[in-house]
Structure formats: structure tokens, C-alpha cells
PDB file of N, CA, C and O in Angstrom:
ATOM      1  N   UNK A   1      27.424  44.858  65.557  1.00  0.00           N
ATOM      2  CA  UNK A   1      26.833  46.128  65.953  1.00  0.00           C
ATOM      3  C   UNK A   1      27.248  47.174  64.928  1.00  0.00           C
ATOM      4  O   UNK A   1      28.433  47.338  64.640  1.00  0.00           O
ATOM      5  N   UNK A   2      26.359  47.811  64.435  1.00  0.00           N
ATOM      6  CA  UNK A   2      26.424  48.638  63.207  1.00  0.00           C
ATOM      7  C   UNK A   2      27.029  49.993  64.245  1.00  0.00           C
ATOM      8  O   UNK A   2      27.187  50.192  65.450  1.00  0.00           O
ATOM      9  N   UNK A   3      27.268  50.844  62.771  1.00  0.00           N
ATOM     10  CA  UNK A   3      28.079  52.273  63.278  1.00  0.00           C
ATOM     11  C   UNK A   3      26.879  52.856  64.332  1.00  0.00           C
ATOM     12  O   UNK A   3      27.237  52.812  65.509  1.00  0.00           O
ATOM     13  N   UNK A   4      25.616  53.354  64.120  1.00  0.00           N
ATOM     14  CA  UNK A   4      24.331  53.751  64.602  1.00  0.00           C
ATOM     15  C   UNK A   4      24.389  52.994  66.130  1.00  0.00           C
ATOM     16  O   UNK A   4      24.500  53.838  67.019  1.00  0.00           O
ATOM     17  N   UNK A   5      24.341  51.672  66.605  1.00  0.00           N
ATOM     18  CA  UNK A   5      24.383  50.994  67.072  1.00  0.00           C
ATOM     19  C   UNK A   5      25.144  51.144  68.348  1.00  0.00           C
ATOM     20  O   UNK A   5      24.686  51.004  69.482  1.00  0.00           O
ATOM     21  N   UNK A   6      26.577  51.499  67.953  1.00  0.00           N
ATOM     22  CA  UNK A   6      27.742  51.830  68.976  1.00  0.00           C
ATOM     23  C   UNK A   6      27.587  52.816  69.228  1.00  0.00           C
ATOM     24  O   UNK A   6      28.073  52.920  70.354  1.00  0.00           O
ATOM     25  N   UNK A   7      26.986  54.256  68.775  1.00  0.00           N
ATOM     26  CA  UNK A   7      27.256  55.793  69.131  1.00  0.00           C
ATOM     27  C   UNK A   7      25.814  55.411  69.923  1.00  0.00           C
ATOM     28  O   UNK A   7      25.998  55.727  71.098  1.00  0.00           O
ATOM     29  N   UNK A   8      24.329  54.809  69.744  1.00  0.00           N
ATOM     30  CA  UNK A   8      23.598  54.841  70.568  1.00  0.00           C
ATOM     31  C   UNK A   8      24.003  54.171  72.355  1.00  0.00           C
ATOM     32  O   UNK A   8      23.668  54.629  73.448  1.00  0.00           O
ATOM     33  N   UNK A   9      24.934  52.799  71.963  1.00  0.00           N
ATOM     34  CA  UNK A   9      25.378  52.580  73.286  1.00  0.00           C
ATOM     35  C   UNK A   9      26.073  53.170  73.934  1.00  0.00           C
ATOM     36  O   UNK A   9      26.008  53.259  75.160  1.00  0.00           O
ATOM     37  N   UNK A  10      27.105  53.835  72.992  1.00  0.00           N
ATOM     38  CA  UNK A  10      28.292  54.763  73.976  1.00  0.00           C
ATOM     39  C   UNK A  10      27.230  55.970  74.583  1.00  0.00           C
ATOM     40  O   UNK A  10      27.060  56.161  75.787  1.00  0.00           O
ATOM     41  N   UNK A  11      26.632  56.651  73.615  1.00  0.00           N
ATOM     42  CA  UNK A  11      26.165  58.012  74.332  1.00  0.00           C
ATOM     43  C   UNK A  11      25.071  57.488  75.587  1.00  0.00           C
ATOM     44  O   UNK A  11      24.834  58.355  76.428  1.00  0.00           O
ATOM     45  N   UNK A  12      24.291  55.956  75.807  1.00  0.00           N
ATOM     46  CA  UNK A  12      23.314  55.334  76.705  1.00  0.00           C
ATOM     47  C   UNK A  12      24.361  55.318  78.169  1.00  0.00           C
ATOM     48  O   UNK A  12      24.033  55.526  79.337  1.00  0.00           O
ATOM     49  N   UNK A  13      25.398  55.067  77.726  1.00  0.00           N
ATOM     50  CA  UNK A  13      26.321  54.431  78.506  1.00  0.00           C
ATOM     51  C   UNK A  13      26.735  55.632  79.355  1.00  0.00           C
ATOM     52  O   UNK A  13      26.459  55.464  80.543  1.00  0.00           O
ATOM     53  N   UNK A  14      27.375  56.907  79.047  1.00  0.00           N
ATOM     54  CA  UNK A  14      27.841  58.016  79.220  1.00  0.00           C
ATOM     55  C   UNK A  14      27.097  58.686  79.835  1.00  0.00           C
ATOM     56  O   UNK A  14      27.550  59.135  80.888  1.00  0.00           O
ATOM     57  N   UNK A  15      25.542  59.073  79.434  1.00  0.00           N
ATOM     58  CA  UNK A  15      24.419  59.410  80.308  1.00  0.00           C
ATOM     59  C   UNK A  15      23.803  58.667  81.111  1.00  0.00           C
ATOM     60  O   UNK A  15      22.919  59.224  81.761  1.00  0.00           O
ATOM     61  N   UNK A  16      24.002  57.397  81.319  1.00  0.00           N
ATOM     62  CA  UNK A  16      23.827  56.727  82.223  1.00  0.00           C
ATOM     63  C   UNK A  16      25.015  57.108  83.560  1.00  0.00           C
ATOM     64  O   UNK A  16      24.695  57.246  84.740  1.00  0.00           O
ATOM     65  N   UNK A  17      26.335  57.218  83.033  1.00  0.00           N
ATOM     66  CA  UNK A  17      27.472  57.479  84.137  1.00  0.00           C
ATOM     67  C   UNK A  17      27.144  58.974  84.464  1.00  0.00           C
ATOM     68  O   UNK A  17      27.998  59.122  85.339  1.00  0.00           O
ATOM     69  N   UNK A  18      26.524  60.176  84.387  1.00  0.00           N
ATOM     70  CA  UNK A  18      25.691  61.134  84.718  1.00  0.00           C
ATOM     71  C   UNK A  18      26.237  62.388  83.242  1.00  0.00           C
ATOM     72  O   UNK A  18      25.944  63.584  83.218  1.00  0.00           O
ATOM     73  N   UNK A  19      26.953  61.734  82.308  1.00  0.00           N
ATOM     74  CA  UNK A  19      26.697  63.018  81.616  1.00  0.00           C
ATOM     75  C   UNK A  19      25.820  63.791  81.039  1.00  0.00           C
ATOM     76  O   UNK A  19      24.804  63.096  81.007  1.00  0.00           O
ATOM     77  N   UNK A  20      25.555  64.921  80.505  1.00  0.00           N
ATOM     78  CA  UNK A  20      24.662  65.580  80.305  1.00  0.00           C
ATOM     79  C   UNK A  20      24.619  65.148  78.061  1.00  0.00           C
ATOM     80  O   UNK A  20      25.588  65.043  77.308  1.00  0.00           O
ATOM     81  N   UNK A  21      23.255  65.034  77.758  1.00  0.00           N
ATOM     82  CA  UNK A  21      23.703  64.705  76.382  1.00  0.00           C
ATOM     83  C   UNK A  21      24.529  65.921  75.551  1.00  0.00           C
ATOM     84  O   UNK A  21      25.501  65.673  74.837  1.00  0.00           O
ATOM     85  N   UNK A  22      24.024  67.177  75.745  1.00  0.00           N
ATOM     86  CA  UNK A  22      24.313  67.872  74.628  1.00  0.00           C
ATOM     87  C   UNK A  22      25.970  68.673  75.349  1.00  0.00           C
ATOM     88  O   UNK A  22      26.590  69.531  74.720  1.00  0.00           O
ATOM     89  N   UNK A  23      26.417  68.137  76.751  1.00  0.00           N
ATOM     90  CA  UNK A  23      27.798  68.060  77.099  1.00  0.00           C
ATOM     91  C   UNK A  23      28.921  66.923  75.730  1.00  0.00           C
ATOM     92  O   UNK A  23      29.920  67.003  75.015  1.00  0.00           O
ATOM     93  N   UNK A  24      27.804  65.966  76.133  1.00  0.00           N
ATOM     94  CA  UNK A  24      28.536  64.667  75.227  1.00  0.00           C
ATOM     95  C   UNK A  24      28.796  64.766  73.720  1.00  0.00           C
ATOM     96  O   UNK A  24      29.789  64.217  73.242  1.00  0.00           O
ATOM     97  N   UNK A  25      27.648  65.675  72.707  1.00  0.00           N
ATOM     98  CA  UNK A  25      27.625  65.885  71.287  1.00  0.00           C
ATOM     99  C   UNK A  25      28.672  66.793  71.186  1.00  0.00           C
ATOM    100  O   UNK A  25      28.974  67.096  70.032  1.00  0.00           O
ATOM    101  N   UNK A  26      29.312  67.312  72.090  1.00  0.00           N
ATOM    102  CA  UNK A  26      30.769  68.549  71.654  1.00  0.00           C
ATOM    103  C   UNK A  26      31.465  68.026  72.618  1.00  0.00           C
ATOM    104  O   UNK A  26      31.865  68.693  73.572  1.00  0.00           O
ATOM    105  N   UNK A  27      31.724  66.550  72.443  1.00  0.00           N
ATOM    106  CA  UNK A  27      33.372  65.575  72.954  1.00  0.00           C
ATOM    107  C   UNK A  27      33.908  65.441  71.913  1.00  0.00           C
ATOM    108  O   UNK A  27      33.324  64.944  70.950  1.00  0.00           O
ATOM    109  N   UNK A  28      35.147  65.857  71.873  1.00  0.00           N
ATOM    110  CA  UNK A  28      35.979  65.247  70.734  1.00  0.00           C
ATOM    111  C   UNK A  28      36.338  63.252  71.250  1.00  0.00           C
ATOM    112  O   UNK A  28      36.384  62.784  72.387  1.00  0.00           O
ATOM    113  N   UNK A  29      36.536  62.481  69.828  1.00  0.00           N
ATOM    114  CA  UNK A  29      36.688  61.368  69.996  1.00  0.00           C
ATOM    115  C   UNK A  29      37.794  60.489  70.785  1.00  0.00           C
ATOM    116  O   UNK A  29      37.984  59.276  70.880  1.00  0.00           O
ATOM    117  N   UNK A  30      38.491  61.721  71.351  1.00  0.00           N
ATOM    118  CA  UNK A  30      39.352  61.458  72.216  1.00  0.00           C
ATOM    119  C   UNK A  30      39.054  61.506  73.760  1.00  0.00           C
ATOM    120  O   UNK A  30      39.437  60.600  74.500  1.00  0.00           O
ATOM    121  N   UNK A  31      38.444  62.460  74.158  1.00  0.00           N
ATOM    122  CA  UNK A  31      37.401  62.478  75.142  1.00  0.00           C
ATOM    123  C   UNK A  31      36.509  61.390  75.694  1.00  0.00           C
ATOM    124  O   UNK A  31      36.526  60.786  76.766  1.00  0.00           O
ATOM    125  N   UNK A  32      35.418  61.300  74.218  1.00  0.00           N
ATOM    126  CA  UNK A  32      34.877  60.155  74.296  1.00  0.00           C
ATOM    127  C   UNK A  32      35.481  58.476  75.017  1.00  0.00           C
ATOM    128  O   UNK A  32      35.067  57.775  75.940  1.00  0.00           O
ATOM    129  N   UNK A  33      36.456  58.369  74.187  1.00  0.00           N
ATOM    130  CA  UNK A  33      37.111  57.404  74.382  1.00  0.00           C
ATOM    131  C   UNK A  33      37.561  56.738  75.857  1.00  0.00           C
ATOM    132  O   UNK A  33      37.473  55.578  76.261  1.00  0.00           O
ATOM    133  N   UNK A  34      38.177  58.183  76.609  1.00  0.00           N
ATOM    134  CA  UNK A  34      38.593  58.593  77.606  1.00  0.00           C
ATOM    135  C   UNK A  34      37.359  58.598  78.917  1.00  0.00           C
ATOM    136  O   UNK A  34      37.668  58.444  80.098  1.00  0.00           O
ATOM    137  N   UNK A  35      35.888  58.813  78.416  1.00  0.00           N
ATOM    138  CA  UNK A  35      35.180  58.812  79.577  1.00  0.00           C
ATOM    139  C   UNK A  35      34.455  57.283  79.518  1.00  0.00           C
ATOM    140  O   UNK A  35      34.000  56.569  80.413  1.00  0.00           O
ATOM    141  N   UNK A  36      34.553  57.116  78.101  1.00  0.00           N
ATOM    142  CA  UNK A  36      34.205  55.505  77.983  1.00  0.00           C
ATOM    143  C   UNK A  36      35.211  54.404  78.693  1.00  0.00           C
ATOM    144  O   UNK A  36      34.761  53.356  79.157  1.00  0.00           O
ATOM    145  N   UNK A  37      36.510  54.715  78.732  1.00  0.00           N
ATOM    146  CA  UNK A  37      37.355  53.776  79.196  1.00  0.00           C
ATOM    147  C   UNK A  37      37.298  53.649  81.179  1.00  0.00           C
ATOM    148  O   UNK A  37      37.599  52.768  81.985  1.00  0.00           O
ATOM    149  N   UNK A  38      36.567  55.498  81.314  1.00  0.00           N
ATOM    150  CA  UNK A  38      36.886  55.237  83.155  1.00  0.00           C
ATOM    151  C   UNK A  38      35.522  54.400  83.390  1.00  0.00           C
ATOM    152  O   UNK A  38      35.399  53.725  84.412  1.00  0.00           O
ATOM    153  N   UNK A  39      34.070  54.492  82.001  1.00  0.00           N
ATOM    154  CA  UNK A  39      33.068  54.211  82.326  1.00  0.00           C
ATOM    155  C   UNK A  39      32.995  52.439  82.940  1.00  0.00           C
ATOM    156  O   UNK A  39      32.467  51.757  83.819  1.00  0.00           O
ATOM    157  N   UNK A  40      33.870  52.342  81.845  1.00  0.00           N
ATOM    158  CA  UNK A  40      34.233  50.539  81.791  1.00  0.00           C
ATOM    159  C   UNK A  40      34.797  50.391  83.718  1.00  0.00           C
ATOM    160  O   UNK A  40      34.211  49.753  84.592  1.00  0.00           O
ATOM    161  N   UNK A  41      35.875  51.086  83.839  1.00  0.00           N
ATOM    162  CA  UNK A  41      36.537  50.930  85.291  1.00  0.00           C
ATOM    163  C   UNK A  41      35.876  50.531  86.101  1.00  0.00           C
ATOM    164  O   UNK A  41      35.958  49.485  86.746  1.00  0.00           O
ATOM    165  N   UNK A  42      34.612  51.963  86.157  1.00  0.00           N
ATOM    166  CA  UNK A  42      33.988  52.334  87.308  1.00  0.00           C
ATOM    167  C   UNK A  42      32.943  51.044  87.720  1.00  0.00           C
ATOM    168  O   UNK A  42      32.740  50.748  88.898  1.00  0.00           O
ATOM    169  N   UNK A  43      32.160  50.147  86.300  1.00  0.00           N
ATOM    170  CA  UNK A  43      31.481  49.336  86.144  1.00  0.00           C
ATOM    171  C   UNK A  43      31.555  47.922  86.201  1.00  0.00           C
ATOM    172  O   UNK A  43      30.621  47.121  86.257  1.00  0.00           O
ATOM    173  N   UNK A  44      33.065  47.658  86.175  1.00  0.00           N
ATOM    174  CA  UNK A  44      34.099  46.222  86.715  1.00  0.00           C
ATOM    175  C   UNK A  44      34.086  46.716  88.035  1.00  0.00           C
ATOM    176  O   UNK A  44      33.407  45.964  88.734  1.00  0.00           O
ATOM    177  N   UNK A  45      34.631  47.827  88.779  1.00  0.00           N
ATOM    178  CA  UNK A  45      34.840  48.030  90.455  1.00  0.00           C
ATOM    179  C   UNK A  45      33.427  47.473  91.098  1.00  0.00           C
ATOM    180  O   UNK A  45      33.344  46.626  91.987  1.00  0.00           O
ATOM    181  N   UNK A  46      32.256  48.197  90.390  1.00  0.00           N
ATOM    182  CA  UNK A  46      30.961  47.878  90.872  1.00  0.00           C
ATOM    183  C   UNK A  46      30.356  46.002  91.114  1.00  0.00           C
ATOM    184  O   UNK A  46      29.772  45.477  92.062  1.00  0.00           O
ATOM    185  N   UNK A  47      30.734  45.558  90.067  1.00  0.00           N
ATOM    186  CA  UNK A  47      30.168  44.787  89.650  1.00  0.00           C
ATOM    187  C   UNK A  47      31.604  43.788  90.844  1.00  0.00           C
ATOM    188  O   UNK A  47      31.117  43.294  91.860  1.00  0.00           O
ATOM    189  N   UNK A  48      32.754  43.633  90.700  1.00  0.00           N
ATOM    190  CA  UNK A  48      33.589  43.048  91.963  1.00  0.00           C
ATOM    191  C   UNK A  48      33.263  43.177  93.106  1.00  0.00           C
ATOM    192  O   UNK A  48      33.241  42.137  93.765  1.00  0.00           O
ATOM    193  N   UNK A  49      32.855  44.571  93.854  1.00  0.00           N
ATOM    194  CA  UNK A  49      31.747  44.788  94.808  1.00  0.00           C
ATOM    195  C   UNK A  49      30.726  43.818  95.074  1.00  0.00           C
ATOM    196  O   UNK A  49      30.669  43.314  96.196  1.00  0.00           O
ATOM    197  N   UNK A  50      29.889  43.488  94.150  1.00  0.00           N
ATOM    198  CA  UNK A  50      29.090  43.090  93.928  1.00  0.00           C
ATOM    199  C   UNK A  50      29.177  41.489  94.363  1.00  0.00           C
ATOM    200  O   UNK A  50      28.509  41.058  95.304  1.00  0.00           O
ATOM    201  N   UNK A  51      29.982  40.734  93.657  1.00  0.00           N
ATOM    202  CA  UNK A  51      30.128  39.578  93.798  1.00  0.00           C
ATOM    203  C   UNK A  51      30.740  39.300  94.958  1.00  0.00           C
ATOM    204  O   UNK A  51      30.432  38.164  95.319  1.00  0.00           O
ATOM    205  N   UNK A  52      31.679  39.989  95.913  1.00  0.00           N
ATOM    206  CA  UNK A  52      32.123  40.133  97.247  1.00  0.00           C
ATOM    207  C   UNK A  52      31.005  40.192  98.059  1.00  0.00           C
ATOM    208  O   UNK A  52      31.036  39.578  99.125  1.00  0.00           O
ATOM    209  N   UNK A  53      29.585  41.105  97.603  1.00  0.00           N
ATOM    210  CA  UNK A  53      28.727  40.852  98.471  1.00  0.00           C
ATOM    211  C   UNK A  53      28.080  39.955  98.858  1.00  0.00           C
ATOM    212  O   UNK A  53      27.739  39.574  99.978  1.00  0.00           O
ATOM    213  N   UNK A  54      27.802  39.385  97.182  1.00  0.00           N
ATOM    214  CA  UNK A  54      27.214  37.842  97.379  1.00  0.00           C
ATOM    215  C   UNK A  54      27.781  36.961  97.797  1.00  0.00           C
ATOM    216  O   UNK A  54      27.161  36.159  98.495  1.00  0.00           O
ATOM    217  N   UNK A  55      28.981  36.795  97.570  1.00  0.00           N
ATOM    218  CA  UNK A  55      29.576  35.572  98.398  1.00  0.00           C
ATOM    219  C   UNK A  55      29.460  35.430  99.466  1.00  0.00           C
ATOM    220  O   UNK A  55      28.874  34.517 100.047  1.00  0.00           O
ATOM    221  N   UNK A  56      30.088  36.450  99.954  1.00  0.00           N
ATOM    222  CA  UNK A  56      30.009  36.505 101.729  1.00  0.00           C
ATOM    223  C   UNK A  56      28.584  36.616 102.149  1.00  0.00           C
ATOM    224  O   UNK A  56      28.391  36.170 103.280  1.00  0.00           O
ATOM    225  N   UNK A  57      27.627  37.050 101.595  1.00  0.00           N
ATOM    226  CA  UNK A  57      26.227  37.070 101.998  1.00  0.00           C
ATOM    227  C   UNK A  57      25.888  35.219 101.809  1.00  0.00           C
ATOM    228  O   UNK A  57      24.824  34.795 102.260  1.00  0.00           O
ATOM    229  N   UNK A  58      26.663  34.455 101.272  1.00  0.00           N
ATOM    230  CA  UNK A  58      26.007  33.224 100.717  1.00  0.00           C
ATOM    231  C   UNK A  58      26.873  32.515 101.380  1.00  0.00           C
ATOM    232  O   UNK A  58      26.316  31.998 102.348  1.00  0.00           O
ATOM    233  N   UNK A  59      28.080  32.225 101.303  1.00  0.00           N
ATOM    234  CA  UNK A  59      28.693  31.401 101.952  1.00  0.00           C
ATOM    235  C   UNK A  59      29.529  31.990 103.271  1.00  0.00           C
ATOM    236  O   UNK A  59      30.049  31.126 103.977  1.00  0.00           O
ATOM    237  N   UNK A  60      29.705  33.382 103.667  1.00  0.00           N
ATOM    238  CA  UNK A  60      30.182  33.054 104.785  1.00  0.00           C
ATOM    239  C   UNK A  60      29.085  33.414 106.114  1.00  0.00           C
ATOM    240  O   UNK A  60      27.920  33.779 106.271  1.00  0.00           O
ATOM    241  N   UNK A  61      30.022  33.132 106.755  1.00  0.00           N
ATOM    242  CA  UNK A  61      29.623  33.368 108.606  1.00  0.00           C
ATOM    243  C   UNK A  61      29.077  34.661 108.527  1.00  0.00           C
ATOM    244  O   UNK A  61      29.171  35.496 107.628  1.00  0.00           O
ATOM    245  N   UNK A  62      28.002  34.728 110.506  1.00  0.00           N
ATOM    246  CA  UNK A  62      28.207  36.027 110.923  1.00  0.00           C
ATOM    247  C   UNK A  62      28.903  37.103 111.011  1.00  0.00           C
ATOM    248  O   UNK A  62      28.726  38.301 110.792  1.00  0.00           O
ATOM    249  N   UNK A  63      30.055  36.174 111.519  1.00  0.00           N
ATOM    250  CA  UNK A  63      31.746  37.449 111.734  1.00  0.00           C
ATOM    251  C   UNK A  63      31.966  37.705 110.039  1.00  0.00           C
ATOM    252  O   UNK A  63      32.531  38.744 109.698  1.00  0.00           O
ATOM    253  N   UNK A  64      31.664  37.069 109.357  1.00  0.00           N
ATOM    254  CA  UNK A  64      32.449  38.210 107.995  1.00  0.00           C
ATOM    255  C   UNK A  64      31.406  38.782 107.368  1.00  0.00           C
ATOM    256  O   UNK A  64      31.757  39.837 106.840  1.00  0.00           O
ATOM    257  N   UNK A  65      29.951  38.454 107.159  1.00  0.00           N
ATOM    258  CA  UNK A  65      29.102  39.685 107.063  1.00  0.00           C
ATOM    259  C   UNK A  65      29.489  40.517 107.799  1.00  0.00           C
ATOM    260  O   UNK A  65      30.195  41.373 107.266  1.00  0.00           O
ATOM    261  N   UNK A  66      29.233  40.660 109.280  1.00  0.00           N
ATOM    262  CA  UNK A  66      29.321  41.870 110.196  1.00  0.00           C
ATOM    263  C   UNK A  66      30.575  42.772 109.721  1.00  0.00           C
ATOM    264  O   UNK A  66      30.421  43.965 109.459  1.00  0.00           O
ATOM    265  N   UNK A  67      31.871  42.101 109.623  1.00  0.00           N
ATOM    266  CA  UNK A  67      33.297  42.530 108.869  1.00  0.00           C
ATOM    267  C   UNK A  67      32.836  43.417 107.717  1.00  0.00           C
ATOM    268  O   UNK A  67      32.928  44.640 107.614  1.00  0.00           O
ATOM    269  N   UNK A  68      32.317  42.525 106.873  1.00  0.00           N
ATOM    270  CA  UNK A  68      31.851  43.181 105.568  1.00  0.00           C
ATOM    271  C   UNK A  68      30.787  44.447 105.154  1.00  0.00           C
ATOM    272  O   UNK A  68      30.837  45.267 104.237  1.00  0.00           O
ATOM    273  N   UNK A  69      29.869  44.244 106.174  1.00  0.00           N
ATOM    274  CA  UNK A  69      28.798  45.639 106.758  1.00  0.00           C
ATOM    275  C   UNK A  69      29.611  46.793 107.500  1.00  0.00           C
ATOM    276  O   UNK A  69      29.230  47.958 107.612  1.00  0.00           O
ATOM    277  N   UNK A  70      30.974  46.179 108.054  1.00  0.00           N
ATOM    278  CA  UNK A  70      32.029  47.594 109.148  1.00  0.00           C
ATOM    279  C   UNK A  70      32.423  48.201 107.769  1.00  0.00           C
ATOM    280  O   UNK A  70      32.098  49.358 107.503  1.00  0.00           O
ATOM    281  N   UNK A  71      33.189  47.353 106.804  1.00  0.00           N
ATOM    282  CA  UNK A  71      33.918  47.979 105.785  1.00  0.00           C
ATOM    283  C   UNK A  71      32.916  48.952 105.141  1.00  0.00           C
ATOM    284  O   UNK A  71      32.938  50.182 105.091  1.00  0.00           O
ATOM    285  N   UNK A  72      32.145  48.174 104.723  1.00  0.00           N
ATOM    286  CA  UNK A  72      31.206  49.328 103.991  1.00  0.00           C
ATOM    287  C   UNK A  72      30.453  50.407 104.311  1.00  0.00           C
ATOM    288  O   UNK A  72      29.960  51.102 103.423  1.00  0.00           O
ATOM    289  N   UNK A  73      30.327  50.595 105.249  1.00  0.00           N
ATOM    290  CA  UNK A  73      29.528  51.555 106.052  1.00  0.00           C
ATOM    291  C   UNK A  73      31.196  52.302 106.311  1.00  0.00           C
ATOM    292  O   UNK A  73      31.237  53.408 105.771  1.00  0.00           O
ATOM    293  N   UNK A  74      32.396  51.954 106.941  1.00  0.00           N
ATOM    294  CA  UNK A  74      33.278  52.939 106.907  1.00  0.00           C
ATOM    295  C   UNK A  74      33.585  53.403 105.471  1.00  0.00           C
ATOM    296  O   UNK A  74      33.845  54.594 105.645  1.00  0.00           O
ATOM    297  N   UNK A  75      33.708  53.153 104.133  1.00  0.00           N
ATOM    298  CA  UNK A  75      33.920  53.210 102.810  1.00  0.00           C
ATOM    299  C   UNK A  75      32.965  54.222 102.719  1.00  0.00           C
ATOM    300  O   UNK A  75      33.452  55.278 102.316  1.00  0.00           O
ATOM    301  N   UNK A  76      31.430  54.268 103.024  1.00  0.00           N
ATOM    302  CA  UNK A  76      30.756  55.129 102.840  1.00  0.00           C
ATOM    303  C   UNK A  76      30.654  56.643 103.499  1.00  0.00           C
ATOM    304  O   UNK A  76      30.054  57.628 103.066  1.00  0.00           O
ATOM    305  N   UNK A  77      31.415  56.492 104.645  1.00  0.00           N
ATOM    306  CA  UNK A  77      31.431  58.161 105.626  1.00  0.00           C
ATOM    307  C   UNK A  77      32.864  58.830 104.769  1.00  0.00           C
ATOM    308  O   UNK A  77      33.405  59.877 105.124  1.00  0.00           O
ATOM    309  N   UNK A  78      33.449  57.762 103.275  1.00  0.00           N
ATOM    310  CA  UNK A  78      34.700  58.953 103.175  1.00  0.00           C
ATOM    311  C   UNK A  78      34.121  60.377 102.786  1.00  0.00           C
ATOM    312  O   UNK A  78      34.879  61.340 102.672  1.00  0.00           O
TER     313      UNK A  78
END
């Protein structure tokens, strides 16, 4: 991935996580770095979510969907 290449993914990436672009063109590279690293976080948490859903949507029971629909629906009224 060329230099062009990485500043198009980082800044795709960044406005995708809701920044504003011309917020993002006056980040210093420390910044950058810094909203790229929680971007990564936020996008492993999602994506673990994710595979917790499927599983239990695929291999388990009633009782741990239903479990798994309490959690999330309480996770969501914080």
C-alpha cells in the first residue's frame, strides 16, 4: 500500500467512525494515530459482538438466545 493509499484509508476509516473531514486535515500525526488506534478498538469490540451473536444464534438453545436478547437490550437502555 503506497503512501496515497494509507492517508486515503486512514482518512475513509476516521470518517467512517463519524469524523468530520476538514476536522481530520488539521490532526496533528499524533492525534491521528490516536483516533486510528481507538478506531481499531472500537471495530475488534464490534466485530467480537458479532461472532457472540452468531454463535449463539447457531449453535445454542432457546434459554441462551433469550439470555443473549436480555443482555442486549439491557446494554442498550445504558
Amino acid at each position: 500500500m503506497g503512501n496515497a493509499d494509507a492517508w486515503s484509508y486512514a482518512l475513509q476509516r476516521l470518517i467512517g467512525a463519524g469524523h468530520r473531514y476538514g476536522d481530520i486535515l488539521h490532526y496533528t500525526l499524533q492525534q491521528m494515530n490516536v483516533f486510528l488506534a481507538a478506531v481499531d478498538r472500537q471495530e475488534s469490540q464490534r466485530l467480537a459482538h458479532l461472532l457472540t451473536v452468531i454463535a449463539i444464534g447457531s449453535q445454542g438453545d432457546g434459554r441462551a438466545v433469550a439470555k443473549l436478547l436480555k443482555e442486549l437490550q439491557c446494554s442498550n437502555s445504558r
